[in-house]
Structures are given as C-alpha cells and as structure tokens.
N, C-alpha and C positions, 0 to 999 in steps of 0.2 A: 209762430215760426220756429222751426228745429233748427238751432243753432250749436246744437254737436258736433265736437270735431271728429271727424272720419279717417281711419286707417289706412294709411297707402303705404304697400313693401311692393318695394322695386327690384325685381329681380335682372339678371343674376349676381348683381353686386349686394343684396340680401339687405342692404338699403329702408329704411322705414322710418314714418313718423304721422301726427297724428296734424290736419289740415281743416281749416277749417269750409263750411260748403260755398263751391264756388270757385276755389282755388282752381288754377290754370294748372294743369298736372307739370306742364314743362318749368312753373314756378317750385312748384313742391321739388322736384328732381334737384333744382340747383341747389336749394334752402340746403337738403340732404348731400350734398357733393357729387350726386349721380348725373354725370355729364351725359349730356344727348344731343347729339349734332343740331345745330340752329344757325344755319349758314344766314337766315334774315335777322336772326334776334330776336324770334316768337312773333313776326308780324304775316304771316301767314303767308309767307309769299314764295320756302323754295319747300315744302313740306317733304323737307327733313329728318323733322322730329318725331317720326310716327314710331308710334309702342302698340302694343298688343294688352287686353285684359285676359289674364287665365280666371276663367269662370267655376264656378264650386267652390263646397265648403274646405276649410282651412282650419282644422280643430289648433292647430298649432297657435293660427292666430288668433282664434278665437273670434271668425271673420267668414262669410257670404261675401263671395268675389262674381260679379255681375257685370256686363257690359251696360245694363241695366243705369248701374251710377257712376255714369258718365254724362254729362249734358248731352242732348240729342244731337247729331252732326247738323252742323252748319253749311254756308254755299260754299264757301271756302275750302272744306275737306271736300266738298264735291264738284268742286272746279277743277280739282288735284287730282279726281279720281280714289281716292284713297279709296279704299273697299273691303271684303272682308273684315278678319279681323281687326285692320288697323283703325290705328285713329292718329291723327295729330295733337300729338302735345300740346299744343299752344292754345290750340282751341276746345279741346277736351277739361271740363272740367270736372272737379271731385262732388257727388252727389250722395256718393256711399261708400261703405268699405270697399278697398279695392288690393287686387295684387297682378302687380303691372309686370309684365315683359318687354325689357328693351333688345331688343333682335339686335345681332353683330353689326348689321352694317350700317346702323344708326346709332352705335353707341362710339363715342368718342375716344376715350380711353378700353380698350379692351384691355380683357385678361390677360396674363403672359402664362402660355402653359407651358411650365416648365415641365417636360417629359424626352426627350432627344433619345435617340437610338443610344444606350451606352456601346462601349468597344468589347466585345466581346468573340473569340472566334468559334466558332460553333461548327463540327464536322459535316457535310453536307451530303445526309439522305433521304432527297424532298420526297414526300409522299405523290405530288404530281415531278413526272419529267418528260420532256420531249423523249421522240422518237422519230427517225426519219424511215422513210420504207416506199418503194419503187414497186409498179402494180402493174403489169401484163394487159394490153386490151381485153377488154370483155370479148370470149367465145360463144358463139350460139351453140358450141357443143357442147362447151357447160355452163347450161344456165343457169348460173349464181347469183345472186345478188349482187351487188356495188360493196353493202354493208359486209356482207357475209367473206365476201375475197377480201375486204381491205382486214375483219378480222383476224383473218386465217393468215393472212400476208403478216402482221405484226407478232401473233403468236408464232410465227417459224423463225423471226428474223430477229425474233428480242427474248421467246425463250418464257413470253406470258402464258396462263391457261386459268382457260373459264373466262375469256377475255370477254366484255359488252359493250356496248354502242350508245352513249346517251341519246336519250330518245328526242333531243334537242339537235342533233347533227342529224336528223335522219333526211330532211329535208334540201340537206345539203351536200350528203354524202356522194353523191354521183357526179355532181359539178366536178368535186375537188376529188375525186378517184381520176376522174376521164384526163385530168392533167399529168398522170402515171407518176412522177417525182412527187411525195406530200411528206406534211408533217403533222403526228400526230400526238396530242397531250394526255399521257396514260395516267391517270389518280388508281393507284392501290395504299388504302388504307381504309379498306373495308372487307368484305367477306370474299366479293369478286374485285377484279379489276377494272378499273372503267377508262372508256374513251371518251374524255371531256372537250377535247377540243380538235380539230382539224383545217389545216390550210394548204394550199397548193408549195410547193416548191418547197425548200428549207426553210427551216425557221429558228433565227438563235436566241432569242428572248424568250421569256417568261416569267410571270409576276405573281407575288404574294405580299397581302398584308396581315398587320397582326394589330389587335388594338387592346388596348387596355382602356375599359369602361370604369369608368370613376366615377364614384355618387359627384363630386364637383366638377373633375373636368375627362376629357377623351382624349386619349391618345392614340394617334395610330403611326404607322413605319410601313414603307413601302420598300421589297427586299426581293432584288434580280434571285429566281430562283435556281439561275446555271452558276451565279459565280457567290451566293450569299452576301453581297453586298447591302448594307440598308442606302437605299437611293435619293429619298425623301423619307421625311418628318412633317408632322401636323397636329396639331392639336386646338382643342375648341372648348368654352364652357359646357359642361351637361347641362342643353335645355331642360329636362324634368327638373331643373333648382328653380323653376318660378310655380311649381306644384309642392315644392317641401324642401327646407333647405338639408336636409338629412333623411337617414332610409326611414325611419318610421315614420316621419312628417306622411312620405309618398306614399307608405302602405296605408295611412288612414287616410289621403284620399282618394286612393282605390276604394275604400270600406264605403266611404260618403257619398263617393259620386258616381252612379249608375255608367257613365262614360269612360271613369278615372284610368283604367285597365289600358283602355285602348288610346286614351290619348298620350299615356306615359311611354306606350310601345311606339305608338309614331314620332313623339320627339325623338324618342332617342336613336330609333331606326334612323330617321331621318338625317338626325345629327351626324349618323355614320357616312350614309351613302355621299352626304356635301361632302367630309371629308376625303373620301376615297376620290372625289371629284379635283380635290384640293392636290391631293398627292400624284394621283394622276399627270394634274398638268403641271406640275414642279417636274417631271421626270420626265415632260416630252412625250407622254403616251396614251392612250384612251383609260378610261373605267374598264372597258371590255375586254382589253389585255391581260387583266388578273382573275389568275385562274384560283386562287387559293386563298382564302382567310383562318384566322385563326383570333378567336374573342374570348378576352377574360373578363371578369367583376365579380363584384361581390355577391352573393345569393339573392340578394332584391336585384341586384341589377341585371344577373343572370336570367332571371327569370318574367323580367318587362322585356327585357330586350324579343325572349322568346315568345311574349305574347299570354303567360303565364300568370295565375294571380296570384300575386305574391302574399294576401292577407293570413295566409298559414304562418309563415312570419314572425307575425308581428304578436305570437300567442307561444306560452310553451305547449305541445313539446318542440316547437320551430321546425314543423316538416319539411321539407324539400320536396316537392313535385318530384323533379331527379335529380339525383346528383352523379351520376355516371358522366362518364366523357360521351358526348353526340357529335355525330357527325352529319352534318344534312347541306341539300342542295341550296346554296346560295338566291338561286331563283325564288325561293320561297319566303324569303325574308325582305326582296328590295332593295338590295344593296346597291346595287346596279354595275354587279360585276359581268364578267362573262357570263352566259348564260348557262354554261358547264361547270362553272366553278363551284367547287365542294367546302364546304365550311367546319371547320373544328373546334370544340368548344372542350376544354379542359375539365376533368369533374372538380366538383365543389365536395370541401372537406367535410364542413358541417352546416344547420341552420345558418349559421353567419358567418362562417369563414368559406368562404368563395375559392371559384376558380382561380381568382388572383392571386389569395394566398395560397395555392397550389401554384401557379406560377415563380410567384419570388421562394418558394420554398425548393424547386426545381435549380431556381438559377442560383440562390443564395442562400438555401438552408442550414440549418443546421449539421443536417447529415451529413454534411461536409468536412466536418470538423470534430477533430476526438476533444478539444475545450470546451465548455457549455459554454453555447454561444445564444444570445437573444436577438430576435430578427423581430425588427418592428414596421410595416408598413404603415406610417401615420397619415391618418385623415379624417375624418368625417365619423367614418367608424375604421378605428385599427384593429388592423389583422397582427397576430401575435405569435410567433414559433419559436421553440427553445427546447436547446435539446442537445445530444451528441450523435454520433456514428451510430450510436446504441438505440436510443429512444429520444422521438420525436415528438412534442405535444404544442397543444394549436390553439390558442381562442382570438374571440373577437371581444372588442371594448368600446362601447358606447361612448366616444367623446366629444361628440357633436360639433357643431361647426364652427366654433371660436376660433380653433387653429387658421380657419381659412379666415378670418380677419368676422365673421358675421358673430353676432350677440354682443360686439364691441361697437361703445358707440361712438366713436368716429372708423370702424369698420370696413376695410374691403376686402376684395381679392386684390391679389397681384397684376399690378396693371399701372402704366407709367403714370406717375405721380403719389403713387404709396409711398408709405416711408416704411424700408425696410431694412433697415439698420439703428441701433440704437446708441450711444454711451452717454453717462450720465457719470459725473465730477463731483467725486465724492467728499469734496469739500465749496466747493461752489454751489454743487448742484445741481450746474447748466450743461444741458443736453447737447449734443451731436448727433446730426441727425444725417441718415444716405438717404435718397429719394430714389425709387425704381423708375431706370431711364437719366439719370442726373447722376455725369460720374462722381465730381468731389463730392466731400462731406461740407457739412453747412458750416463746420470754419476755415473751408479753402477757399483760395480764390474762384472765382468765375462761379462758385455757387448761387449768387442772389439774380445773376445774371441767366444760369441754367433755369432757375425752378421760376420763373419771371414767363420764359416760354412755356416751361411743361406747366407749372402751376403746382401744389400740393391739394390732393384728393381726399387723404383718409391713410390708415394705419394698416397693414396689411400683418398676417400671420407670424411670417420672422419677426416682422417690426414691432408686435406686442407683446411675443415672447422676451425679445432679449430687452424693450423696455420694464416689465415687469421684475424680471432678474437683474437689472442696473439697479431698478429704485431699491428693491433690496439689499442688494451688495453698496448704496450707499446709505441706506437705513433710514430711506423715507419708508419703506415698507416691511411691517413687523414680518418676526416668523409667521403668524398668524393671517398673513394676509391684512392688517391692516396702515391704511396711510395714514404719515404721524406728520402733527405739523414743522415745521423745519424754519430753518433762517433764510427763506429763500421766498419772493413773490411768487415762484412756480408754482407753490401750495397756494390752494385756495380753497374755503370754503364754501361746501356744497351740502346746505343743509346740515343736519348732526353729523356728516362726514368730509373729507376731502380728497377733491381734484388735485393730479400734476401736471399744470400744461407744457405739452410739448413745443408747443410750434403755436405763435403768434402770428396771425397773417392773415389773410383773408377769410379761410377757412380755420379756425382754432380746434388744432389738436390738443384732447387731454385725455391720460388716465383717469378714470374714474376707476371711484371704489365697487361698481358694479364689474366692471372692464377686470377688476383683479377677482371679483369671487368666480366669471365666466371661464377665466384660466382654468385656476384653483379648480375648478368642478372639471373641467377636460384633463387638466393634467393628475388628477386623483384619481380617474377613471383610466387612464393609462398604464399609470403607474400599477395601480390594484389587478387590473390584469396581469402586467409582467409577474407582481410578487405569487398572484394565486397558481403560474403557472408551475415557479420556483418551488413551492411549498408541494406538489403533487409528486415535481421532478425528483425533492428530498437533498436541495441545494438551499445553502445561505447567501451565496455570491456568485454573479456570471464574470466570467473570464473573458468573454467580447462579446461585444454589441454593435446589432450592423441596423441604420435607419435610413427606410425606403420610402419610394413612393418623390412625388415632384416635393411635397411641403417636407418630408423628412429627410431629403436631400438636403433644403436648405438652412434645417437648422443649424447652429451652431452645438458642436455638442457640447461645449463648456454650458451656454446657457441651458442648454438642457436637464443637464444634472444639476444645476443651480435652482432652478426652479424643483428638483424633484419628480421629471418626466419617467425616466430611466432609473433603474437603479444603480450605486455603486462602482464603480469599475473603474482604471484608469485611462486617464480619458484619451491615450495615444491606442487604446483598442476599441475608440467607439470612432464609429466610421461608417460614412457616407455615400452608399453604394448606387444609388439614382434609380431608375425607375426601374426595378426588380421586375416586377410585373411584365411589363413590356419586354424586358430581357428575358422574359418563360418564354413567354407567347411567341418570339422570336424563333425560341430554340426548338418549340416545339414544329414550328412551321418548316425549318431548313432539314427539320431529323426526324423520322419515324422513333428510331428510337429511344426517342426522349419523349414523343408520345407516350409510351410500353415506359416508361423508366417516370413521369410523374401516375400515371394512374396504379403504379404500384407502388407510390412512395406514399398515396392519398392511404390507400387502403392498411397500413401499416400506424399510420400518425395518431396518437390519442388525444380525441378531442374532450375541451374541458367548457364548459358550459358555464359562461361568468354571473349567468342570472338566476341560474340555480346553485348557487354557491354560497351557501350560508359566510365563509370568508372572504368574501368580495369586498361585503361590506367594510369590515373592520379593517382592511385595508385598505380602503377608498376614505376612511374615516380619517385614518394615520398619515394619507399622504396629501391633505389637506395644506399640513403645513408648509411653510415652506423650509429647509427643502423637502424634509418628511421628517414625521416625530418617530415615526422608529427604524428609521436608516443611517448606519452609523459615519458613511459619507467619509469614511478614513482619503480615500483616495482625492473626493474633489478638494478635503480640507489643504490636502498636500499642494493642491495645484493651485488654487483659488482664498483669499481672506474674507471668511465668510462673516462678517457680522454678530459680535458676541449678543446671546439671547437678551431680549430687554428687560429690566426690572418690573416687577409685578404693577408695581404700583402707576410707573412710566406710560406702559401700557394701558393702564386703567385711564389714564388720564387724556391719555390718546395726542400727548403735545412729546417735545423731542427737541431739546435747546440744539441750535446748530453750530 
C-alpha cells in the first residue's frame, strides 16, 4: 500500500503542505490555517465547504494537479448537488497531488485589497461624452435613413466629421429617433468618431472604469464620466494565483498545459466582469451603464488578459506580441459592459515592465521631478523607474511572492486575522504584535478579547517585513541573515538552525531561518534592480523615493531601508503614494490627453533588461545582507540604531549571550 504523503497548495492564500492519503481536504486546510466556511463542522450537512481542483502540470511544484486525486464523490455531495468543478471539503479526500482553489464566497477570511481610488484631480477630457440632439419627423421626401439623419443631426449640432454608427445600435436606432428628443454617447479616440451609445430623451450620467490587473490582486474604480468623480471601489484576489503564484509560475503552465492559455484568460476575464458587477451595484446602476474601460498590468497579465500566449515571455529576448496602446470593443472581451463600450489599454514599456508601469509613471514618475527620484511599484514582480525631467529609465525585478506573505511559512495574504504589524524589545525580546481587523496591539487592553473572535491566521507581507527588521535591529538576526540564539524562550531550535516565535496560541507563529533567507532573496532582487538602474543613470544616491502599488503603500519605509529594500535616502523623502497604477488608468480614462501624454512618455523611457545584466548579479549578491554590504546607509544610520556588526567568531558559533 502507498503510503506517501501528497502535496496540497491551497490557493489563493498560497497555503501548502504535505498530507497523508486519505486526509479530509477540509482537515488539511485548517492543519495549514486556511479557513473555509463549515457552518456544520465538516459533517456534511450545509456544504459550505466547497473548493475547486485547478487541474495540470505545476513545474513550480513539482506537482500533477488532477480532479483525479480526490476520493470519488460520495451521496452526500450529491444530495447537495454539488457539481461541476466543485467538491466538498469535508468529504473530498487527498488521493494525490493536488492544488486546491477556495472561491471567495466560501473562504472565510478573505483578502483585504488594499487599492482605493487615491485623491487626485485630473482635468476632464473623456474620450466618450454625451451629447443631446432634437431630430425632425421622417419625410418621405427625403428618404433617409433613421441612422443617417440622426448622424448628420449630431455632426451639425456638435461640430463632428466622419461621424459612425455602432453597428450594435442599428437595431435600435429608429425606436429611439422616432422619440425626436435623444441622447447620444460619442467615443472619439480613434481614427473616426463613434456613436456608442443612444437613448430617448436626455441623459445625465455616464460611466467609466479603470482597473489595475495585478499578478495578486484586481483593482478596479468606477468614475461618473460628466463630473470625474470615482463612485465606487473593488477589489478581488487574481484568480490565475491557483495556476502559479508569480508570472513565470503562469507562463509554464501555459507551456505545460494544452488548455493553460485559455483557462488563465477566463479567470481573469472573469474575475473582471464580477467585479464590474460589484461596482455597478455599489453605485446603484447596471453593468450596461458603462460605456468606457481602461486596463492596465504587467506584460503577462497584459497579454492573458487579451487571450494572448504569453510563453515569449518567459525566454530572452522577452518579445511582446504588442506593446502599443489598443484600443478595442468591449463586446469582444465579456466584460459585460454596454455593448458600445470601447476599451483602452495603455502600451507596455518593455518585456516586463507593463502597461502599469506606464501608468504609475504617468501619474507619479519621475519626469516629474528635476531630483532623481526612484519609483518603485512592489509586488510579485516590481516595476522600477528612476530618473529626472531629463531621462527616464525602467526595469522589472523578479521578487516573487514572499512580499505577499507566500514562501513563508506561517504565510498569508492580507486578510483579517494576519498579523501585520511587528516590534520586538530589544532587550526582552518580546514581540508586539497588530492583527489585520484587531484594533489594539497585543499589549493593550481588549486585545485577547479582539483576536478570541477574529482568531490569528498567519503572517502576512508588512507583518514579516517589519518582523524580520525588529529581529535585527534587536540582534537576533545577524547582518548575514542569520538567527542567533538569545536569552529568550522565543528562540528555539530547529534543527542546526533557529526559530523565533511570534505568537503562542492556537495556531503558532514563528520566524524561521527559511522565512528570513525567502526575504533576503526578494529584497536582494529589489534592491539590485533599483542599484542596476542607478549605475546606467551615472548616480550614487537618489534624492526621493516614491513606493507603490497596495503592498508598497503599506510598507513602513523605516523598515524598508532597514532591511535594505531601497536604497539610501532620508527617509522624510521616501513616500507612500498608494496605488500609482490605478491613478494612470484613471487619468487616462477622464483625459484624452494623458492618453497622447503616456504613449509618448513610453516611447521616450530607456528600458534596462535586469536579466541580461551581467551586474544584476553582483548587486543582488551585495544586497543580501542586511542592510546591504555595499550601501553606506549614511541617512538610516542617522535615523535608526543599527546593530554593530558581530564578531567573526560570534557568528561562527551561531549563539549571542542576551
């Protein structure tokens, strides 16, 4: 009998561990802290618990993900009806590798997507605008169309030419003629002009969204296009994170699996149009009201989204299918917007720096500024620009998914019951801890009482940043990256290395020594970006630095230069601008001319190619340390008591009297 244990990752909380056969998949989920609604308590009885298997190969995990190995359904799921994909948790067991999807509305703790419309005033010259225009009965002396008068009626009365008719009103156009008062939705931001949309009498609304496509999460904003207001906010996990938790994960299994292409475009399509459904009824109005979108992401996401195989990619020379700005009909994509509505897509800078970072380079680049300024979109993979008024340059940095709380192992995303605050008592030892969702800290009052309802889940992204930089700055943790032992029970031995535990409790949080080299590797690759950009530009030091994006909003920039994310700088000019991206996309939807004003700012930008960069390396090498072994760190010394380096010997020995 095979009595191998079997791999099961839990997406989108990135969730994994090794089960043995037989296991109750909704028992594995809790072992691992991945909470999944169980209103009976796994007794089959309100099937709640249903997940989904994402089927194919997983080079990442080294893993055949099969519906396959799963026990075969029981009466139970079919008493429930459960169908398709799904299966019940409770009764699904583990048979073979697997990589599990818990769908939103059975996962208990959701993610928190931080993305919110920032405040921004943006001049307003929408690409679609109403128009109203008053239309004479039809004469049998001139017989004209319906379509044809009602064009000729808006070219005299608004001053269009070469005006046309989507071919999607044609069917309606005579209804709403014969009511003489109409209104009609003119889109020019194309060759000709177009008539998108038409309804009888006057009309004062009209709607645009804008989204920003994140390998983790989606953001979108719903924005009146008469008065620029953003109306509604939304945001959702990227389904495609139970296909790969990072962009190359997805582009090998596009490579692997004959279907991969097409099911990565429907999640993520998908994922769009609920949303648009979500924003919709927050603002009181249909899907079919919005006449306008505007979509940014990064060059893989750019091009799932389109339906496009992204495995060019994932090879040098990193071709791009396009990277021009497109503009195309919404109906073609699913969104489930109006049927008129026209879609804009921002071009993409290089291989891997995206329409996105065209967007936050639009809203918050460099060229804004005569000081050499650094603009960091961090995520999954960061987008990097640095530059002045003068010259612009661009790369992308592989630093995979640690930031979002995954390759740590008590790991999440952001979602109530993470711990996402750290300090750690630099002569005790003992931690302080904030939980997302849970106002006090864990030495205030009503705290044991807070996290008692919410629970604690797991570590999330801020929360292992600014733990790793505490145990430092208290000197459990060498320059090196390694944990030393201390005067404290929090250290514990784990094998020839050591744990720090955070949080005793049901679920036990700890640092591991794994936990600090998964940093170390994302914030080495950050950093070796920023410096390779520095070195092209023929600068030693940046003068400001702006970090974007929902996870580089929430950093702390103290800890960020403590760990050696960032370079240098003092840290009253490193600053936290929120979701850049989304603020492009915005602007370019309320403005034609900021359309015309990023695809000439794209064409302009010099892109620098981090993987063909013979000094990528030796800078990824250097910033290993902490905070990096060749950054002189003048400014955070000023601000911050860094921890004198340890003795050789100290080190060698790997202990540390407390």
């Amino acid at each position: 009998m095979d009595t191998e244990d079997r791999l099961v990752v839990f997406q989108p909380s990135g969730r994994r561990g090794r089960f043995a056969l037989g296991t109750p998949l909704l028992d594995a989920a809790r072992s691992l802290g991945v909470y999944i609604e169980s209103v009976c308590g796994g007794r089959a009885m309100c099937a709640r618990c249903q997940i989904e298997v994402t089927e194919g190969r997983f080079d990442t995990y080294g893993v055949v993900s099969s519906n396959d190995h799963l026990s075969p359904m029981g009466e139970s799921e079919r008493r429930w009806k459960v169908g398709g994909a799904r299966r019940m948790s409770c009764q699904a067991r583990i048979m073979g590798d697997l990589v599990v999807d818990v769908p939103s509305e059975f996962a208990v703790n959701r993610q928190v997507v931080r993305k919110r419309a920032e405040v921004r005033r943006i001049a307003l010259d929408t690409a679609t605008k109403l128009v109203c225009v008053s239309l004479p009965a039809a004469e049998m002396e001139h017989p004209i169309g319906d379509a044809d008068r009602l064009v000729e009626a808006i070219e005299a009365a608004h001053g269009y030419r070469g005006l046309v008719l989507d071919v999607t009103l044609l069917d309606v156009v005579q209804g709403v003629v014969q009511q003489g008062m109409l209104t009609a939705a003119v889109h020019e931001d194309a060759d000709r002009p177009v008539i998108v949309g038409l309804w009888p009498g006057a009309r004062m609304a009209a709607f645009g969204v804008a989204f920003d496509i994140g390998s983790t999460t989606i953001a979108g904003h719903l924005v009146d296009l008469v008065t620029g207001r953003a109306v509604a906010s939304a945001g959702t996990a990227n389904p495609q994170i139970r296909f790969g938790e990072d962009l190359m994960s997805r582009v090998s299994y596009v490579m692997m699996n004959p279907d991969g292409r097409e099911a990565l475009t429907q999640a993520v399509r998908g994922a769009i149009a609920s949303l648009v459904s979500r924003l919709a009824g927050q603002a009181g109005i249909l899907p079919g009201d919005i006449l306008e979108a505007v979509l940014v992401g990064n060059p893989v996401m750019h091009h799932l989204f389109l339906g496009i195989d992204p495995s060019p990619l994932g090879q040098a020379p990193f071709a791009l299918a396009v990277s021009g700005a497109l503009r195309l009909c919404a109906r073609d994509l699913g969104l489930g917007l109006h049927p008129g509505a026209r879609v804009y897509l921002p071009p993409c800078i290089a291989g891997h720096v995206g329409a996105d970072a065209a967007s936050v380079a639009l809203a918050e680049g460099p060229q804004h500024h005569d000081e050499v300024t650094l603009v960091i979109d961090v995520g999954t993979n960061a987008e990097i620009l640095l530059g002045t008024r003068a010259r612009v340059l661009a790369a992308s940095s592989p630093t995979g998914p640690a930031f979002e709380g995954a390759q740590i192992s008590a790991g999440q995303r952001a979602a109530p019951g993470a711990i996402e605050r750290v300090r750690i008592d630099p002569l005790t030892f003992e931690p302080r801890i904030k939980v997302l969702g849970v106002d006090p800290w864990s030495d205030e009052p009503g705290f044991a009482e807070a996290v008692q309802a919410t629970g604690i889940t797991g570590i999330c992204g801020s929360g292992i940043i600014e733990a790793v930089a505490e145990l430092f700055l208290a000197g459990v943790v060498t320059a090196d990256g390694t944990i030393v032992e201390v005067a404290s029970d929090r250290v514990r031995a784990s094998g020839r290395v050591f744990d720090f535990v955070l949080w005793r409790g049901e679920i036990e949080i700890a640092v591991t020594q794994t936990d600090i080299r998964a940093i170390q590797l994302a914030k080495g690759a950050l950093y070796a970006g920023a410096r390779l950009l520095m070195d092209h530009l023929g600068v030693s030091a940046v003068e400001r630095i702006k970090l974007a994006g929902a996870f580089g909003s929430y950093i702390d920039p103290k800890y960020a230069m403590v760990l050696g994310m960032i370079p240098d700088c003092p840290l009253e000019r490193v600053s936290s601008i929120g979701n850049a991206a989304g603020t492009g996309a915005r602007m370019a939807l309320l403005n034609r001319g900021h359309r015309a004003e990023v695809e000439a700012l794209v064409r302009r930008v010099e892109k620098i190619e981090t993987a063909l960069e013979p000094a990528f390396q030796a800078h990824f090498v250097n910033a290993m340390a902490l905070p990096n072994a060749a950054e002189p760190f003048v400014h955070l010394a000023a601000a911050v008591a860094l921890p004198a380096p340890a003795a050789p010997r100290e080190r060698r020995s790997g202990r540390r009297r407390g």
